[in-house]
Backbone as a printed PyTorch tensor [residue, N CA C, xyz], in Angstrom:
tensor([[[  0.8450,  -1.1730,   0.0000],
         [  0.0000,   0.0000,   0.0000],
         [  0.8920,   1.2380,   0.0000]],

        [[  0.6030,   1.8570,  -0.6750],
         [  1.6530,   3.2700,  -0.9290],
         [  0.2710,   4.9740,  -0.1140]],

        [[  0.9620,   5.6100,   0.6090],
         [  0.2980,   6.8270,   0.7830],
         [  0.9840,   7.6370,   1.1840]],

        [[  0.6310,   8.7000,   0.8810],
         [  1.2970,  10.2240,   1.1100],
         [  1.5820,  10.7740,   0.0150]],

        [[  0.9910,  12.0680,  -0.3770],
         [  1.4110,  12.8150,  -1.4750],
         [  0.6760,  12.1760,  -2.7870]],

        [[ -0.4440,  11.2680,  -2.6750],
         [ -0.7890,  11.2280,  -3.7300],
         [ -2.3420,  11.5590,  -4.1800]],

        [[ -2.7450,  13.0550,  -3.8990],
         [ -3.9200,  13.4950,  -4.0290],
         [ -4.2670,  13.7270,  -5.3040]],

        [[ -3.2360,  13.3690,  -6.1710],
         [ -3.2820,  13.6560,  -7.3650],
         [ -3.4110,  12.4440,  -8.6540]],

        [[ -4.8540,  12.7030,  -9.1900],
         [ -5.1100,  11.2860,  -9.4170],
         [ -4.5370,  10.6660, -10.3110]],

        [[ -3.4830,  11.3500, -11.4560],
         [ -2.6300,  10.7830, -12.0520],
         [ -1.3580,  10.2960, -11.6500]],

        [[ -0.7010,  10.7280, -10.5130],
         [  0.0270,  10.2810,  -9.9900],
         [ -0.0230,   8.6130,  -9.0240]],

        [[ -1.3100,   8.7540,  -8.2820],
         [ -2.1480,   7.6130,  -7.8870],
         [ -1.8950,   6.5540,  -8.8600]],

        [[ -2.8580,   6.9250, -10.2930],
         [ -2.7190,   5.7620, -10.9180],
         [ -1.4690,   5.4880, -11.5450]],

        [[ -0.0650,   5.7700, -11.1500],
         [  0.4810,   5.6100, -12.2440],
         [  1.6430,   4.2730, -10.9180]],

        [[  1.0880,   4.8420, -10.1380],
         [  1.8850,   3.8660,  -8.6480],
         [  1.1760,   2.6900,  -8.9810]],

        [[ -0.2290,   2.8010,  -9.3670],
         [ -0.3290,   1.0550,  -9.5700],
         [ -0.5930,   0.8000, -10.8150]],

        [[ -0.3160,   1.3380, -11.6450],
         [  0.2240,   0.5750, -13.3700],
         [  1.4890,   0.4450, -12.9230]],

        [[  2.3310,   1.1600, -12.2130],
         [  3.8490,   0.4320, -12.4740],
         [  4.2990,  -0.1060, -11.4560]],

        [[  2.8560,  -1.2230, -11.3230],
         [  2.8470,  -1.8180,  -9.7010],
         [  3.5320,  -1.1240,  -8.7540]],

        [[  3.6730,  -0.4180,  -8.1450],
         [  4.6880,  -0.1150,  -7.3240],
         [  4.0080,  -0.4880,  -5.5170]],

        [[  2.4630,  -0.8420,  -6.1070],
         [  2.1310,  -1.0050,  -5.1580],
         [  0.5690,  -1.4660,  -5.4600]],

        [[ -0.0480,  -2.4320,  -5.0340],
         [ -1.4050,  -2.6930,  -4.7900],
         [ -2.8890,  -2.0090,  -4.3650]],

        [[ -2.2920,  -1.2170,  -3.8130],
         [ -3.4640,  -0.0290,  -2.8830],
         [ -3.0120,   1.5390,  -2.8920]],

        [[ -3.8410,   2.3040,  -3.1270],
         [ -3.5150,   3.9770,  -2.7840],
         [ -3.9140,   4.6380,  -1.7010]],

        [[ -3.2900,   4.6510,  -0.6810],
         [ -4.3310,   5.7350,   0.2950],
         [ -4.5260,   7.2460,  -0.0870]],

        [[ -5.4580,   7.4650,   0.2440],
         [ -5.9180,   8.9380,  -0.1140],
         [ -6.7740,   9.3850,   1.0720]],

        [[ -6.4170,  10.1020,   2.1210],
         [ -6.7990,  10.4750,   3.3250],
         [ -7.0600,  11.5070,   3.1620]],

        [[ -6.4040,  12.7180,   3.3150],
         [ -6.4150,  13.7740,   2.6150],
         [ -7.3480,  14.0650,   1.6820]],

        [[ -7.3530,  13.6180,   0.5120],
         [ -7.9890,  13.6550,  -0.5580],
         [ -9.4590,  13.4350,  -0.2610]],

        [[ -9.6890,  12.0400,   0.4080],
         [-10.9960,  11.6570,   0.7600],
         [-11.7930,  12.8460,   2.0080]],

        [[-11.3590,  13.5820,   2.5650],
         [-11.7630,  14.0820,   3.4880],
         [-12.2860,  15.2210,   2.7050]],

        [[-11.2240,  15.8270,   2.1230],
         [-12.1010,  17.1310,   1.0480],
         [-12.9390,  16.8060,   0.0490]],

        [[-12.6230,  15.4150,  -0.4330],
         [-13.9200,  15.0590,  -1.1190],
         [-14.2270,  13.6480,  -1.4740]],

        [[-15.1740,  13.7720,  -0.1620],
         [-15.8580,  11.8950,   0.1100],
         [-16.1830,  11.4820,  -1.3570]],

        [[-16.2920,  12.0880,  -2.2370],
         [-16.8420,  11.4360,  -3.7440],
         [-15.7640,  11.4280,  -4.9190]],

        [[-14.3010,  11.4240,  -4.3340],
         [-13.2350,  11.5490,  -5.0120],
         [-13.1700,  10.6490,  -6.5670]],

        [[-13.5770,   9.5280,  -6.4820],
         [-13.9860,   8.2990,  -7.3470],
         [-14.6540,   8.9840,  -8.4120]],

        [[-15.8000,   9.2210,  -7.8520],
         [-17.0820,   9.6250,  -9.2560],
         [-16.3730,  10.7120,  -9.5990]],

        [[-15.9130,  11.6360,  -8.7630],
         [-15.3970,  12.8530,  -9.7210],
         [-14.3980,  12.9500, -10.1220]],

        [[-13.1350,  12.2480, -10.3080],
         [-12.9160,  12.2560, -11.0080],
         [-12.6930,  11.2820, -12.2820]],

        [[-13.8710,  10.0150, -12.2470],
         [-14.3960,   9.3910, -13.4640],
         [-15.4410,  10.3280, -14.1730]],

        [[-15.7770,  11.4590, -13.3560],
         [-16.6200,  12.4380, -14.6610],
         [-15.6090,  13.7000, -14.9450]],

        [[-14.3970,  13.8560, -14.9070],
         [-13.4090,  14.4580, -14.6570],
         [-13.6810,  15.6740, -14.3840]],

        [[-14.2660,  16.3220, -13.3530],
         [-14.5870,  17.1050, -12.5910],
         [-13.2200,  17.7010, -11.4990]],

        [[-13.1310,  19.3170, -11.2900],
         [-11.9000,  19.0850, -10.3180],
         [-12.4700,  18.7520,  -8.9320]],

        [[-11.1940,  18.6190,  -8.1720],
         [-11.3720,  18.1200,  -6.9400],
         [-10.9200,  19.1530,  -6.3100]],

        [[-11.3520,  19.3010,  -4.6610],
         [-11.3840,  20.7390,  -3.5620],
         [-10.2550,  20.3760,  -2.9600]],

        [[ -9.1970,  21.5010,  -3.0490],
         [ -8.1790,  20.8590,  -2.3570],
         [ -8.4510,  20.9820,  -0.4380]],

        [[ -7.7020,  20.3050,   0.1660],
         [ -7.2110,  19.9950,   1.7610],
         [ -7.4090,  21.2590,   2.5710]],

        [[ -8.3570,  21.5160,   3.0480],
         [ -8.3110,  22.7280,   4.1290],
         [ -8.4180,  22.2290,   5.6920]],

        [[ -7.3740,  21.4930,   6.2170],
         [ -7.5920,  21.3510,   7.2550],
         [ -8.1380,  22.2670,   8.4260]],

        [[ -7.9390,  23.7370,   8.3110],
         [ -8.5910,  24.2240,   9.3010],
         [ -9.8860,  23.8750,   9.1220]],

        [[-10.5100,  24.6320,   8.0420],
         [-11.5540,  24.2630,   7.8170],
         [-12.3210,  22.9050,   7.8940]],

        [[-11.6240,  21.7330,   7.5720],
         [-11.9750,  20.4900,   7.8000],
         [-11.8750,  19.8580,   8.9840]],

        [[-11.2050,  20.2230,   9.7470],
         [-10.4350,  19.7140,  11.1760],
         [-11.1790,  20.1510,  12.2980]],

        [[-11.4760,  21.6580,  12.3070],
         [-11.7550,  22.4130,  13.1660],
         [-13.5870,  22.0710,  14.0580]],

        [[-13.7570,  21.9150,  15.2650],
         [-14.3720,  21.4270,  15.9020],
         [-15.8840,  22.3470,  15.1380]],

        [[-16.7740,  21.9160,  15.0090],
         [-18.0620,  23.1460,  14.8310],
         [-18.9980,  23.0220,  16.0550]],

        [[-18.8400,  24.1160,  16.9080],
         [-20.2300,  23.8490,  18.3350],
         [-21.1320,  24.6000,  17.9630]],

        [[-22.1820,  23.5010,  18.2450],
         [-23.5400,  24.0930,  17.7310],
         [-24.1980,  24.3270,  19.0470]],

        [[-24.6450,  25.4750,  19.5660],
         [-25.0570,  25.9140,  20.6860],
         [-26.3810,  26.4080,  20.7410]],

        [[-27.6860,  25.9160,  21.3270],
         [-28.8220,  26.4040,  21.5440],
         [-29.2100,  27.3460,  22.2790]],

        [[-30.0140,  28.2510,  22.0480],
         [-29.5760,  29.5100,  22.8880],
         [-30.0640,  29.3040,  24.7360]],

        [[-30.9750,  28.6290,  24.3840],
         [-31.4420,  27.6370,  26.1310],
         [-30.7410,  26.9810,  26.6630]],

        [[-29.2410,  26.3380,  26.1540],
         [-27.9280,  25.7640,  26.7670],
         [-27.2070,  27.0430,  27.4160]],

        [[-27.6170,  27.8430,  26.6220],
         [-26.6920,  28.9620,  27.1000],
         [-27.3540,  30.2220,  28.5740]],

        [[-28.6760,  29.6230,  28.8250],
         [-29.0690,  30.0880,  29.8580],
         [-29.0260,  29.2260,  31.1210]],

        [[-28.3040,  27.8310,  30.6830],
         [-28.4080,  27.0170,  31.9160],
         [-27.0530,  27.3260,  32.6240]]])
């Protein structure tokens, strides 16, 4: 299994045409976009990595939590 640095889907496929490896991880990739597959088999671009944005906790606060 090969991962790191390969958000890029030509690069991906080219690790396993020249076998270099059996499996691709794409962590990164998958997180900015759970539908990485379909899009780019309809070759659509892909959103790159915003970890703040992706990472970052979201509290959702009711305003009646906030009187207790």
């Amino acid at each position: 299994m090969a991962c790191g640095e390969l958000s890029n889907p030509s690069k991906a496929a080219n690790v396993l045409k020249q076998n270099q490896a059996d499996f691709v991880g794409i962590a990164r990739q998958a997180l900015a976009n759970p539908n990485t597959p379909n899009r780019v088999q309809r070759g659509e671009p892909l959103n790159k990595f915003d970890g703040k944005a992706i990472m970052t906790p979201q509290a959702y606060v009711k305003d009646f939590e906030l009187e207790m």
